[in-house]
N, C-alpha and C positions, 0 to 999 in steps of 0.2 A: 480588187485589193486596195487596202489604204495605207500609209503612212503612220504610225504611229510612236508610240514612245517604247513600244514593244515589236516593233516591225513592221513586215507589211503581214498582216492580219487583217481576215476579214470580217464585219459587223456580222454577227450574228441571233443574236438574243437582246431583250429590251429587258428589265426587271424595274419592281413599281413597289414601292414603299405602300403602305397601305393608308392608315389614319394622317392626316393633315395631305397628302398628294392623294391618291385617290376619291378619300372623302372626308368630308369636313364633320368639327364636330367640337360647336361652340358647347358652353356649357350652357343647361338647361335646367335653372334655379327651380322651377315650377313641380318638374319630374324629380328631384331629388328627393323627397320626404316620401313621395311614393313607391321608388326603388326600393327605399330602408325597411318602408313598411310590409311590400312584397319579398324583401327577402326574409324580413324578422319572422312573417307568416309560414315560408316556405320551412325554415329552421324551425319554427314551433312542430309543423306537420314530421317533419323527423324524430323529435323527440328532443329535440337546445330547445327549448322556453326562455328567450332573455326580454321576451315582453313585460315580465316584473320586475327587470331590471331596469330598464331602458325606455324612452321613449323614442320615436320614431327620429328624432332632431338631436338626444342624445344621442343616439345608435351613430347618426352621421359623424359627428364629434369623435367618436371613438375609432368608429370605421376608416376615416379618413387620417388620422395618427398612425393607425397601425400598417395601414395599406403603404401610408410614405415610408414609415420604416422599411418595409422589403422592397420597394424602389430603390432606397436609397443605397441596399445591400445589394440588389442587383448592376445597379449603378456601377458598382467597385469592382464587380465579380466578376460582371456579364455571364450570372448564372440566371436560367429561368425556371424556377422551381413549379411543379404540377397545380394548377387549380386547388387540389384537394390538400396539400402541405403547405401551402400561402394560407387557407382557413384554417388549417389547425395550427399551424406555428407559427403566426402574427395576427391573425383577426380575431380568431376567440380561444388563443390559448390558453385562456383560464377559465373554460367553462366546463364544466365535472362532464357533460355526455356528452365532450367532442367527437369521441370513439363511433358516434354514432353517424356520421357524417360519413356520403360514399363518394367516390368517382361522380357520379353524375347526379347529384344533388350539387355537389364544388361545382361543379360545370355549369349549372344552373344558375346559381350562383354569379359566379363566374363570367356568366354573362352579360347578367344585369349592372356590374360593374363598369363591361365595356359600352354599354347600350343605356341603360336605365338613367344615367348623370348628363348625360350628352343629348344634343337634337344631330342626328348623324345624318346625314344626307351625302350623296355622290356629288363631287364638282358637276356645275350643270353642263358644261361640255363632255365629260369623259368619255357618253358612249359616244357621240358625232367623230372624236379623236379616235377612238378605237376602231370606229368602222373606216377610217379613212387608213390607221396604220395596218391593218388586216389585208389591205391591199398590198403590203408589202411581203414578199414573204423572209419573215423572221420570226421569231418562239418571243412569246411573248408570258412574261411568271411575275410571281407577287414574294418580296419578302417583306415578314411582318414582324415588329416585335408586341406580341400580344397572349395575355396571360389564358381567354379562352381559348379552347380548341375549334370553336362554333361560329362566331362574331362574325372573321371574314368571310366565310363560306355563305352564312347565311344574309349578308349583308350584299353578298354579291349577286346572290338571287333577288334580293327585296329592289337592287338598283337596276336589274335586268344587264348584268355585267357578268355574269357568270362563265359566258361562253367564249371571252375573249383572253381569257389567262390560260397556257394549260398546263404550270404549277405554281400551288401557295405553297411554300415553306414557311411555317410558324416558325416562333421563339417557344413558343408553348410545348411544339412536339419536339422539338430540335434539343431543348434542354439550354442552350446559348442565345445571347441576344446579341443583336448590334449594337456598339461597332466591330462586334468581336466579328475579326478576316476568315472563323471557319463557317457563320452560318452564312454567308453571300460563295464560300468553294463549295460548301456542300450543293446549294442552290443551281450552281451553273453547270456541278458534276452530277446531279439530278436530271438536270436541260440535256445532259450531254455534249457541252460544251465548254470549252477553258474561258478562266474568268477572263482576260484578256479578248474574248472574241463578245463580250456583254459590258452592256451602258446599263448604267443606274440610274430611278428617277425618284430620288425623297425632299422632305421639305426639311429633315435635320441635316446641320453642318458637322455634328458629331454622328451619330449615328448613321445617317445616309449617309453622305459626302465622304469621311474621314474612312467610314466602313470599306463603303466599295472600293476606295484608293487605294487601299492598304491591304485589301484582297488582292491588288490586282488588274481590276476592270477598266476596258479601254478609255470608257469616259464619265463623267457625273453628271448632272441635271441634277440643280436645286430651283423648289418652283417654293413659290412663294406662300406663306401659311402665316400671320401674322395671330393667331390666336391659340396657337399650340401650346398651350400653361407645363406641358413639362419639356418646353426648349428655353427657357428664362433664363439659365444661364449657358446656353449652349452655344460649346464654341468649338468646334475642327478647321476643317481647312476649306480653303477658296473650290468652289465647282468648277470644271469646264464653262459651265451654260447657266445660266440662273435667267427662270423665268418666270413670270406672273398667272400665264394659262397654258394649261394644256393645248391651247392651238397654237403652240411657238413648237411642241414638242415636233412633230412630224418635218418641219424643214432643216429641225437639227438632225434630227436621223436620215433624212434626203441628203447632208452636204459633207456624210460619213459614209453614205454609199456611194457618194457620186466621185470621190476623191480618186485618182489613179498611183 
């Protein structure tokens, strides 16, 4: 048992912010004209045609306006509206055969938003971290705020990370984003554990940091992500731990189970 702000409670659970702490994900000027262009194709194959509207560079123009708008709504709400309602009522809500759009075309979609702008790669220590925290025994989950249903699942197989979490909680399924305090209860009432018996590890001071504290959870880890273009003005509260690599993480979790 440890000492806490909450008593003596014992560590239980570790939970991992996804995009900017798990993996990185500068942007990638090259792949953007081809994401546009793969999706404008993919919408043609449905039956939206706005290839005679648009060019591949306008399309971004337009794409990236309307995509901030429901950021910026989610922002206020911490609502996370489905794949397929973010395309029809803010990216092409003016185009006559939106109707035409399903579940998993949005998805599709959807995805290439998270993936198609970005060069996404895993921190190159994560899985060496992983395999050394696995030795410990503690549950180990992912909360993510992320508009696809698909990105981190499949993102965690492309990094060979897959076997080391065993829950992701989206913002996508959840319906809620961080910093809202129900998707990080839902999360640790998933784990089977009170938030108070789980550490958080994100790269935002609002969203991670201010989330999990205000859920709750016995401690934060903020690790360092200096390219995160939607933390620019992001501001919560102080972490417990703030650190540069995931190979700092494991001695902070050592000096929370060592505590009597």
């Amino acid at each position: 048992m440890i000492y806490t702000k909450h008593g003596n409670i014992k560590l239980k659970a570790v939970f991992f912010d996804f995009g900017g702490t798990i993996d990185l994900y500068p942007d990638d000027p090259d792949n953007v004209l081809k994401a546009m262009e793969k999706m404008m194709s993919i919408l043609k194959d449905t039956g939206i045609d706005i290839t005679q509207k648009y060019t591949a560079s306008e399309f971004y123009k337009v794409f990236t306006k309307r995509h901030r708008k429901y950021k910026d709504w989610k922002s206020k709400t911490l609502i996370e509206l489905s794949g397929l309602q973010v395309w029809k009522e803010y990216i092409l809500y003016d185009e006559p055969e939106i109707d035409l759009l399903d579940d998993n075309t949005a998805e599709e979609l959807t995805f290439l938003i998270e993936t198609g702008r970005f060069n996404r790669t895993a921190r190159p220590e994560m899985k060496k971290v992983m395999r050394e925290l696995l030795k410990i025994d503690l549950f180990y989950g992912i909360i993510s705020n992320v508009l696809s249903l698909t990105q981190v699942p499949r993102n965690l197989v492309d990094y060979g990370l897959e076997s080391y979490f065993s829950k992701v909680i989206l913002s996508s399924s959840f319906g809620r984003s961080k910093p809202d305090p129900s998707i990080f209860l839902y999360a640790a009432k998933e784990a089977g554990f009170l938030p108070e018996e789980c550490l958080y590890v994100g790269n935002s001071p609002l969203k991670d940091i201010y989330g999990a504290s205000n859920a709750g959870f016995m401690a934060t880890v903020q690790i360092e992500y200096l390219e995160d273009i939607d933390d620019v003005k992001d501001t919560g509260v102080a972490p417990d731990y703030y650190i540069k690599s995931m190979e700092e993480l494991p001695e902070i979790i050592h000096s929370y189970l060592n505590r009597n």
